[in-house]
VORODREN-147362 format. One record per residue (C-alpha): residue in three letters; x, y, z. Coordinates in pm, whole numbers, padded with zeros to 5 digits, always signed. Example, Ala and Ser with C-alpha at 12.3 -4.5 7.8 and 13.67 -1.06 7.14 Angstrom:
ALA+01230-00450+00780SER+01367-00106+00714
END
This chain:
UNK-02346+02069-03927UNK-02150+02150-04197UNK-02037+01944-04457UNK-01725+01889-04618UNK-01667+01901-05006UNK-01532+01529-05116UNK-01145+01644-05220UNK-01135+01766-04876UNK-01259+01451-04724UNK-01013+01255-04933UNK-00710+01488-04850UNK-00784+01437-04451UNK-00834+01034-04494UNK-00498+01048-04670UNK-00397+01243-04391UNK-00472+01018-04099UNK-00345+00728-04230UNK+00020+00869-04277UNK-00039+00968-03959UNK-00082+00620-03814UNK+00169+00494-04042UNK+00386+00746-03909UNK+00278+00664-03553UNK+00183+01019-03473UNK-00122+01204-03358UNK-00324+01396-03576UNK-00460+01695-03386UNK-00668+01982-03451UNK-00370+02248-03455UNK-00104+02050-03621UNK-00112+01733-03788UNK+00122+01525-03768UNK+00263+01615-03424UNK+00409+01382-03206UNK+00136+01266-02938UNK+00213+01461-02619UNK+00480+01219-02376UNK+00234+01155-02124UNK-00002+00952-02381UNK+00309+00760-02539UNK+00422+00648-02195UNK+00066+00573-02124UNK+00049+00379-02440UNK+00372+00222-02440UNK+00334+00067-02067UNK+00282-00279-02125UNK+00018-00499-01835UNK+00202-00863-01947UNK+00542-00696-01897UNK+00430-00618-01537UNK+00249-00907-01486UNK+00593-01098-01617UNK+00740-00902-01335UNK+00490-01009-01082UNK+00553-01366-01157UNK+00893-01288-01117UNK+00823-01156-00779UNK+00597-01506-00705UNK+00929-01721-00758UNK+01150-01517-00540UNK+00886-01573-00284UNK+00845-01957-00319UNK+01222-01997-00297UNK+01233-01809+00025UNK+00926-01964+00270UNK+00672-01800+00087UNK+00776-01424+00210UNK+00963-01115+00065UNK+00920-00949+00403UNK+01167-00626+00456UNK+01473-00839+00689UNK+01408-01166+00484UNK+01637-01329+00216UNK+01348-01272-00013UNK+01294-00921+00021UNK+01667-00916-00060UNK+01635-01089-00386UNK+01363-00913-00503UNK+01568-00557-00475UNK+01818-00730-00703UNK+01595-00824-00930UNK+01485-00481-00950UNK+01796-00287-00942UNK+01951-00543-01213UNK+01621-00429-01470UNK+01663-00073-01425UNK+02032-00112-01452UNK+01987-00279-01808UNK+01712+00034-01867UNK+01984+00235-01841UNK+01927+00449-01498UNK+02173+00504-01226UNK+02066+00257-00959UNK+02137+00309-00583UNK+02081-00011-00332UNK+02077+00114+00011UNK+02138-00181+00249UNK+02071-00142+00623UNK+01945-00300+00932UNK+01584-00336+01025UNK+01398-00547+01257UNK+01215-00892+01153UNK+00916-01009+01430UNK+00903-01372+01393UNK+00651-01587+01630UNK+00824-01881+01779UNK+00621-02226+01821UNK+00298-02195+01821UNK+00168-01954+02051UNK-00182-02051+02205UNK-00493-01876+02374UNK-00723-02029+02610UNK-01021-01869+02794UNK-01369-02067+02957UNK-01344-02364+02809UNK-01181-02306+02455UNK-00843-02282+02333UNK-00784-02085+02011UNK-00523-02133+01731UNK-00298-01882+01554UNK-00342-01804+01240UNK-00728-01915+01258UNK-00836-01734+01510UNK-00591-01488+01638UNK-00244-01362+01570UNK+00013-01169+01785UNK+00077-00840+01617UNK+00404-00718+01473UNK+00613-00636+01778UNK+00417-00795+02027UNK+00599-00892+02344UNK+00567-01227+02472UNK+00364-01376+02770UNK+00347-01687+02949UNK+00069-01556+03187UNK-00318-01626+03339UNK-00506-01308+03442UNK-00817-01222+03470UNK-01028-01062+03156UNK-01181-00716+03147UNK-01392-00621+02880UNK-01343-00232+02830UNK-01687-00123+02661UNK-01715-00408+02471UNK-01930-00308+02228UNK-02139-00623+02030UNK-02203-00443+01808UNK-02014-00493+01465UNK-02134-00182+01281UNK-01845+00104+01134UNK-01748+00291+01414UNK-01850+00675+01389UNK-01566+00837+01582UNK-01272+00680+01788UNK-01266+00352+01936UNK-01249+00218+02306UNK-00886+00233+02449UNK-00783+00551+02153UNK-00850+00830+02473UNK-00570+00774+02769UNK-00894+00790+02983UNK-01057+00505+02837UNK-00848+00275+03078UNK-00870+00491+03439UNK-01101+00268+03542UNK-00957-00076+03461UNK-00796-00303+03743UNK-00461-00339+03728UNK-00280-00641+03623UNK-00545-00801+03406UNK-00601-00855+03037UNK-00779-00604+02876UNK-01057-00694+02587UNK-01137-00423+02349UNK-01294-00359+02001UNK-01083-00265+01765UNK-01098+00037+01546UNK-01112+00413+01502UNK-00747+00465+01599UNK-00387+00318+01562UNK-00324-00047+01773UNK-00020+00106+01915UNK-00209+00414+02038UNK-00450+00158+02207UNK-00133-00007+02353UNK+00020+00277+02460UNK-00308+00355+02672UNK-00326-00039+02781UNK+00064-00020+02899UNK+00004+00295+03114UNK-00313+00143+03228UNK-00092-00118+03436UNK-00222-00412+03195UNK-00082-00728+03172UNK-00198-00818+02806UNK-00415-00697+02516UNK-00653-00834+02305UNK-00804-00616+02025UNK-01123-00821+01803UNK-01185-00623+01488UNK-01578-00694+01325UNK-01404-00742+01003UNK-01194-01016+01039UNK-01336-01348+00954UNK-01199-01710+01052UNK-00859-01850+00909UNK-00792-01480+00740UNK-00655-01326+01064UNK-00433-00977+00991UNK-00122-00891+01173UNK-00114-00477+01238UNK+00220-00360+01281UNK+00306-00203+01615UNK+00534+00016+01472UNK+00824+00002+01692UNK+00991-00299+01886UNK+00994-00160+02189UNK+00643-00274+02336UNK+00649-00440+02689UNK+00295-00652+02683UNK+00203-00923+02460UNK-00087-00772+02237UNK-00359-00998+02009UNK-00578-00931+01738UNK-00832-01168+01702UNK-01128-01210+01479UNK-01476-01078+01595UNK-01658-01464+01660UNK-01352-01470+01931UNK-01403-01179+02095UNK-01763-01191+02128UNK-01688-01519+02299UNK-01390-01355+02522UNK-01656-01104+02594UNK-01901-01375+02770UNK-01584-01527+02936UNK-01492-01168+03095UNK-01884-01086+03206UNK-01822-01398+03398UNK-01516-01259+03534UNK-01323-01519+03425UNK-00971-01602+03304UNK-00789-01568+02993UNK-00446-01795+02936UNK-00159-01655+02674UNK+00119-01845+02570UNK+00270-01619+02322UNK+00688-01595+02208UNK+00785-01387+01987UNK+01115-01306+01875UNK+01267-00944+01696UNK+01607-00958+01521UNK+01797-00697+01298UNK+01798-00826+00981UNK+01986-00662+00626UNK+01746-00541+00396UNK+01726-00261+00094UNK+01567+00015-00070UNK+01662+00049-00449UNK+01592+00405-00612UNK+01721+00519-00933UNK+01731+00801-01161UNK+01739+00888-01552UNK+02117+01023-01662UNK+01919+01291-01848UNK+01635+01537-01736UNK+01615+01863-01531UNK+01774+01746-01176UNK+01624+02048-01046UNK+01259+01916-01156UNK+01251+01591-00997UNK+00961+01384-01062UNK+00927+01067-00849UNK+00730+00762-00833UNK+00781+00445-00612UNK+00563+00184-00375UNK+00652-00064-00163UNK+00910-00388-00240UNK+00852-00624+00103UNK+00560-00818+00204UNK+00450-00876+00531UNK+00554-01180+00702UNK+00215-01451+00627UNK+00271-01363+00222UNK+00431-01314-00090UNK+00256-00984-00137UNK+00177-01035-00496UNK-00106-00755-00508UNK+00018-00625-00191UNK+00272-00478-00337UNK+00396-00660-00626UNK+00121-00486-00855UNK+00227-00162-00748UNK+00621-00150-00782UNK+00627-00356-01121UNK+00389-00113-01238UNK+00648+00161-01150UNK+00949-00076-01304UNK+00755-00103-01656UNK+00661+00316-01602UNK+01079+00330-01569UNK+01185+00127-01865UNK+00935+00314-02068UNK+00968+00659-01976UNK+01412+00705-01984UNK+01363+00570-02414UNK+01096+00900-02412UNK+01375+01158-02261UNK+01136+01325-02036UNK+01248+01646-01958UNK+01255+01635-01585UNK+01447+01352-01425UNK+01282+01103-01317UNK+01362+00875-01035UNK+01201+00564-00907UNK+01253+00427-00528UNK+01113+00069-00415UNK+01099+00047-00059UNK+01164-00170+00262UNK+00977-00215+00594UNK+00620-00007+00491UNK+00445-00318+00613UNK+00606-00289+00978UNK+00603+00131+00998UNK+00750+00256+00686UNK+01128+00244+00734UNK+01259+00280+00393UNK+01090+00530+00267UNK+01126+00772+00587UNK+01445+00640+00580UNK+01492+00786+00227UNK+01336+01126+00279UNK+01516+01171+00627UNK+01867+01154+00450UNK+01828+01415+00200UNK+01895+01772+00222UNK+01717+02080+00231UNK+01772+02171-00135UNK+01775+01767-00215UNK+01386+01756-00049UNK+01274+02126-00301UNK+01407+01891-00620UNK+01127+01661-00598UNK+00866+01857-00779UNK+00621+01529-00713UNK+00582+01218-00562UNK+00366+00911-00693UNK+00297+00620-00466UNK+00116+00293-00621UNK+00051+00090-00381UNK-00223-00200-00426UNK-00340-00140-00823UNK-00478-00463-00933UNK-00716-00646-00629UNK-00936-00855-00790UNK-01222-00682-00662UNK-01091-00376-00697UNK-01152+00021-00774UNK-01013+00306-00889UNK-00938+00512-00585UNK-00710+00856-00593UNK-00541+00979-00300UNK-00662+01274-00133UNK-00531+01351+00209UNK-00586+01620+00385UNK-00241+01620+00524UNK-00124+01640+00150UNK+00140+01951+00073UNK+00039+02277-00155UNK+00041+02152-00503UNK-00110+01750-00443UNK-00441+01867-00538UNK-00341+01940-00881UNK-00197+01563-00893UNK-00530+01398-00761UNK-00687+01635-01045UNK-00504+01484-01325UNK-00538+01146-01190UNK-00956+01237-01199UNK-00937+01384-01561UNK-00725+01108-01656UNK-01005+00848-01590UNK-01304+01084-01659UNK-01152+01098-01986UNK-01172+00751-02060UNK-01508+00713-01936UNK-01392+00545-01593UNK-01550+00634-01268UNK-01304+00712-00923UNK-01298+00708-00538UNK-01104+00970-00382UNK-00962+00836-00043UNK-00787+01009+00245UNK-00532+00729+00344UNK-00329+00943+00570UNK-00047+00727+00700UNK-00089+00385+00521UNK+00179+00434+00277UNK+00491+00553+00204UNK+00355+00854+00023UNK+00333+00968+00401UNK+00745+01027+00422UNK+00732+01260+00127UNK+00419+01428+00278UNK+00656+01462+00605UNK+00934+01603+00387UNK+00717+01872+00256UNK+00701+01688-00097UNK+00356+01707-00290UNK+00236+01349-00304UNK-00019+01165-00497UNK-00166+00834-00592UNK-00331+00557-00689UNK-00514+00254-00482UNK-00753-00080-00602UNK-00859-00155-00218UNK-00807-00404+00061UNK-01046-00535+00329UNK-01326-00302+00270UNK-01650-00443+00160UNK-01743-00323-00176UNK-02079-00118-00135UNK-02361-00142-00401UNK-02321+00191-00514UNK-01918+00108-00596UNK-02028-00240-00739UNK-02177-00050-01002UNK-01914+00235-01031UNK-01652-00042-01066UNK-01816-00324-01173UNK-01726-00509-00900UNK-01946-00724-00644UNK-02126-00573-00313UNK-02051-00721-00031UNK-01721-00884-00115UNK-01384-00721+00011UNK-01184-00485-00255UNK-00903-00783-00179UNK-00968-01080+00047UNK-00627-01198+00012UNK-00480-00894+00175UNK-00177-00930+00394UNK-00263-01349+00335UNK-00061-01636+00216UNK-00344-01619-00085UNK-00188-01287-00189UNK-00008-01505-00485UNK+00019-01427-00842UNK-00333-01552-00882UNK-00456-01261-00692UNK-00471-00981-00973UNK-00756-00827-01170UNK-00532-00804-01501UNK-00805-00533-01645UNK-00764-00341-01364UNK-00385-00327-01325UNK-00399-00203-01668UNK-00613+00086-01596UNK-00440+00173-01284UNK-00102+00142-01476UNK-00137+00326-01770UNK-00327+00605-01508UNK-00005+00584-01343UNK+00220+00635-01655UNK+00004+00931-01800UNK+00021+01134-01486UNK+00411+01070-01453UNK+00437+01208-01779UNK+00220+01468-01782UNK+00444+01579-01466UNK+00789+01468-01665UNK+00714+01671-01938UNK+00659+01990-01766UNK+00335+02057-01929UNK+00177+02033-01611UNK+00346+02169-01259UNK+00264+02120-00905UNK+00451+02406-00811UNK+00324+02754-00782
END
C-alpha cells in the first residue's frame, strides 16, 4: 500500500466535495467530469414517479370494469394518458388507432361431466378466441398423463399424430404444456373433434388463466381448466362417459392504440428503442402485468430527452400483446426497409416489479446479431451492483418478438409470472421457494397492490442504464 502525504489527502477531500457540490463524478482520469449519461439516467429515474404512474393506470382501470384490455374503453384511456405525458416531455407523439378484436364470454358458460358441474372462473375458463358450444359428447382422454411433474419435451396433442387415433366427434382431454394451445387446437380441429379441454398442473382453484388463441378464426369451443378438474375429467372419460359444454362467446372489432414517440433531437439514423405492453388482458387491470413495465419506460422517456442523448430515442406502448401481439407486429410490419436498419436496439420491459420476483435478462436464441451484447450489459449492469440474474429464453411471449421478426436486435428485462420460485432462486433473489414469481398474473388481483417497489427499482434503473449506455453511443450493437 502506499500512503499518501497529508497536503495531498487534503487537496483530494477538497476535491470530492466540489465534486458533489458540483454534482459531478470524480474519476480516476479526470476529475470533475460529468458522470457518463447512462448513470445520470440511471440515477435520475425516479420508482415513486412510476409507481405515481401505476396508480394512474389503477384508476383508469376501476373506471372502466376493472380492464385496460387492447379493444376496451380503458385501454383507450390509458394511451392518452400516456401520449398526453410524453407530449408535455417534449417528444413527438404518434397515436395509431385501429381495429382489433375483443373475446368477451357471454352469460355464464358452464361444464358438466359424471356427476359435477364446474364454474368459470373457478374452475375453468374458455380461452381467448374460443368458439362456442352447446353440445354433449363423449370424453377421450388422449394420454392423460397424472402426472403433474415439468414436462421434458412436447406435450400430448403438439405432434399432428398425437390425435390419429382419436374417435371422431368427441371431446378430447389433454394435459397441457410443452407447446402453443393453438398448435394443440389446430391438431384437435383436424382430428374431427368436437371440443377441447386442456388441464395445466399449474393452475390452482379460483386463479384460472385464459391463453390467447391467437387468431379468431377457431371453429371448436376450447377450455383450460385447472389440474384437480382434469384429473377428475380423466376418471369420467376412463368410464367412457360424457362431458356437457355450454360455452358463448362473442368476438367484436373494437378501436384501440399504440402510442410511440420520439426525441426532436438525436441521430435518427441511430435509433434506440424501448417499449412494453399498454393493455391488460380481459380478467385484470394489469398493474404488474404490464403497468410496471411501460411506466418504467414513460419515467426512462421524461428523463432521458432533458439528457440530449445522442441517438434518438423513441418509446412505443403497445396494444393486443395479451391476445397475439398486434401492436407491436403491427408497428414493425409498417416500416420500411431503411426505417427497420434505424433501430440500432430494441428494449422490451415487460413484468419488472412481481412481488416475488427476479431479475431475469432475455436471452433468446432466436435473438438477431448484436442482442448478445445487450443481455451483456444488462448482466454487468447488475453484477456491478452486487445483484444476482436469470437469463431466460422467452421466445415469443412478448413484443420484443416483432422486432426480432424485423431483424432488430432485441433485449430485456423480466421479474416472473406463474413459475414457482426454486430454492436455489429464493436465495439468489431473496425471494420465497415454492411461491409463484407473481400469483396475481393475468388475475383481477393484478392491482396496484401487486408490486415489489424494491424490485421495480432495480429493474428500472437496469432499464435506464442500458438505454443510455446504448443512447450515448458508447456502447453499439452493431458490428
Amino acid at each position: 500500500m502506499t500512503l499518501l502525504r497529508r497536503p495531498l489527502v487534503a487537496a483530494l477531500v477538497l476535491l470530492l466535495l466540489v465534486g458533489v457540490a458540483a454534482g459531478v463524478a470524480i474519476g480516476p482520469l479526470g476529475y470533475g467530469s460529468p458522470a457518463p449519461l447512462a448513470q445520470r439516467l440511471a440515477d435520475a429515474v425516479d420508482v415513486q414517479a412510476i409507481l405515481d404512474d401505476m396508480a394512474s393506470l389503477q384508476t383508469i382501470a376501476d373506471d372502466n370494469g376493472g380492464v385496460r384490455a387492447g379493444g376496451t374503453r380503458g385501454q383507450l384511456a390509458s394511451a392518452a394518458f400516456v401520449a398526453s405525458a410524453l407530449r408535455e416531455a417534449g417528444y413527438r407523439v404518434t397515436v395509431d388507432t385501429f381495429e382489433m378484436p375483443l373475446f368477451t364470454e357471454v352469460g355464464a358458460p358452464t361444464v358438466s361431466a359424471g356427476s359435477r358441474t364446474y364454474e368459470s372462473g373457478a374452475d375453468f375458463r374458455p380461452m381467448i378466441f374460443s368458439a362456442s358450444g352447446h353440445l354433449s359428447a363423449r370424453l377421450e382422454a388422449v394420454r392423460f398423463d397424472s402426472d403433474p411433474a415439468p414436462l421434458s419435451g412436447p406435450g400430448v396433442g403438439c405432434g399432428e399424430d398425437d390425435f390419429a387415433a382419436v374417435p371422431k366427434a368427441a371431446v378430447l382431454l389433454v394435459r397441457g404444456g410443452g407447446c402453443a394451445a393453438r398448435d394443440v387446437v389446430d391438431n384437435a380441429v383436424a382430428a374431427g373433434a368436437r371440443g377441447l379441454i386442456i388441464s395445466y398442473p399449474s393452475w390452482q382453484a379460483n386463479a384460472v388463466l385464459r391463453p390467447t388463441l391467437r387468431t379468431a378464426d377457431v371453429t371448436i369451443p376450447v377450455i383450460g381448466t385447472t389440474w384437480q378438474m382434469g384429473l377428475a375429467l380423466n376418471d369420467v372419460a376412463a368410464a367412457n362417459g360424457q362431458v356437457n359444454i355450454d360455452v358463448q362467446t362473442a368476438i367484436v372489432n373494437r378501436p384501440s392504440a399504440n402510442v410511440v414517440a420520439e426525441t426532436p433531437g438525436g441521430d435518427p439514423d441511430h435509433v434506440i428503442m424501448l417499449g412494453g405492453h399498454l393493455d391488460s388482458v380481459i380478467d385484470g387491470p394489469g398493474i404488474n402485468d404490464n403497468g410496471s413495465g411501460t411506466m418504467t419506460v414513460l419515467e426512462i422517456a421524461r428523463e432521458a430527452i432533458r439528457l440530449h442523448p445522442d441517438r434518438m430515442i423513441r418509446v412505443g406502448f403497445w396494444t393486443g400483446e395479451e391476445i397475439g401481439l398486434y401492436g407491436s407486429f403491427r408497428y414493425v410490419n409498417s416500416l420500411a426497409f431503411e426505417e427497420r436498419r434505424a433501430i440500432e436496439a430494441y428494449l422490451n420491459f415487460d413484468m419488472l416489479g412481481s412481488p416475488n420476483g427476479g431479475r431475469i435478462i432475455y436471452d433468446d436464441a432466436s435473438a438477431r446479431t448484436g442482442s448478445t451484447v445487450i443481455r451483456d450489459e444488462f448482466a454487468s449492469y447488475f453484477a456491478g451492483i452486487g445483484l444476482g440474474t436469470e437469463t431466460e429464453d422467452v421466445g415469443g411471449a412478448s413484443d420484443h418478438f416483432a422486432f426480432q421478426r424485423g431483424s432488430v436486435p432485441t433485449g430485456g428485462l423480466f421479474s416472473g409470472a406463474t413459475t414457482l420460485m426454486t430454492d436455489a432462486e429464493a436465495q439468489l433473489f431473496d425471494g420465497q421457494a415454492g411461491v409463484a414469481f407473481d400469483a396475481c398474473y393475468h388475475l383481477a388481483c393484478d392491482t396496484a397492490d401487486n408490486v415489489n417497489r424494491e424490485l421495480l427499482r432495480q429493474m428500472a434503473q437496469a432499464a435506464a442504464y442500458v438505454t443510455g449506455i446504448l443512447a450515448s453511443g458508447e456502447v453499439s450493437v452493431r458490428e
